[in-house]
C-alpha positions, 0 to 999 in steps of 0.5 A: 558692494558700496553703502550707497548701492546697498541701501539703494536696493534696500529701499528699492525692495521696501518700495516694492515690499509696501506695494506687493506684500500679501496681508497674513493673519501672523504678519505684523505680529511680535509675539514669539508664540505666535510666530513659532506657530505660524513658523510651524504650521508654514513648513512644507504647507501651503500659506493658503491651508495654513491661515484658517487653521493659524485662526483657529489656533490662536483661539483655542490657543491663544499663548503657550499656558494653554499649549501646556494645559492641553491634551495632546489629544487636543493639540493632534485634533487642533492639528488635523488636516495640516499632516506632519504630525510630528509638527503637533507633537514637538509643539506640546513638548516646545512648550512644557520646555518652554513652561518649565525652564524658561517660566513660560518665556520664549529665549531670545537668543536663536542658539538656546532656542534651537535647544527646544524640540522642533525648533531648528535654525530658521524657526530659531531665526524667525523667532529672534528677529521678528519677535526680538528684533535681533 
């Protein structure tokens, strides 16, 4: 396909992006914590179950210190409803990894963070591309 029919398409679907695009609580934001949630939360869940429990989230845990700093306990009840609990669990241990192999930062790269439990090759590259631009 040539340049000029690709960035044609392109900028027909940014148009139509502008004009259609559902506002969500998580769009918009480059925080890698925060998408990693939503990311989590987004599998096999509907968007409209996701988002009041996505705010709830982020109040009670608003970056991973207080993922490591919970109970698992907390983390299951935070998670109630949602199902999947093995969602909630790999979360806890996503962020202890987190926390003590890479001082509480999230990697960049999407292979090292396919490394961490939960994390696959599309939660990888959300987190790369929206929260790292790669």
């Amino acid at each position: 396909m040539e340049e000029s029919t690709i960035n044609k398409i392109q900028n027909e679907l940014m148009a139509w992006y502008r004009i259609n695009a559902r506002s969500f609580p998580w769009r918009g934001i480059k925080d890698p914590y925060l998408i990693w949630i939503s990311e989590v939360m987004l599998q096999q869940t509907q968007v409209d179950t996701v988002i009041p429990y996505f705010k709830k989230w982020i109040i009670q845990f608003p970056d991973i210190m207080s993922v490591v700093d919970a109970t698992l306990d907390d983390i299951l009840k935070a998670w109630e409803g949602l199902g999947y609990y093995s969602r909630a669990r790999n979360i806890k241990k996503c962020a202890e990894k987190i926390w003590s192999f890479h001082a509480g930062v999230f990697p960049s790269q999407p292979n090292e963070l396919k490394k961490l439990p939960g994390i696959g090759d599309y939660i990888a590259g959300a987190i790369a591309s929206i929260g790292f631009g790669l």
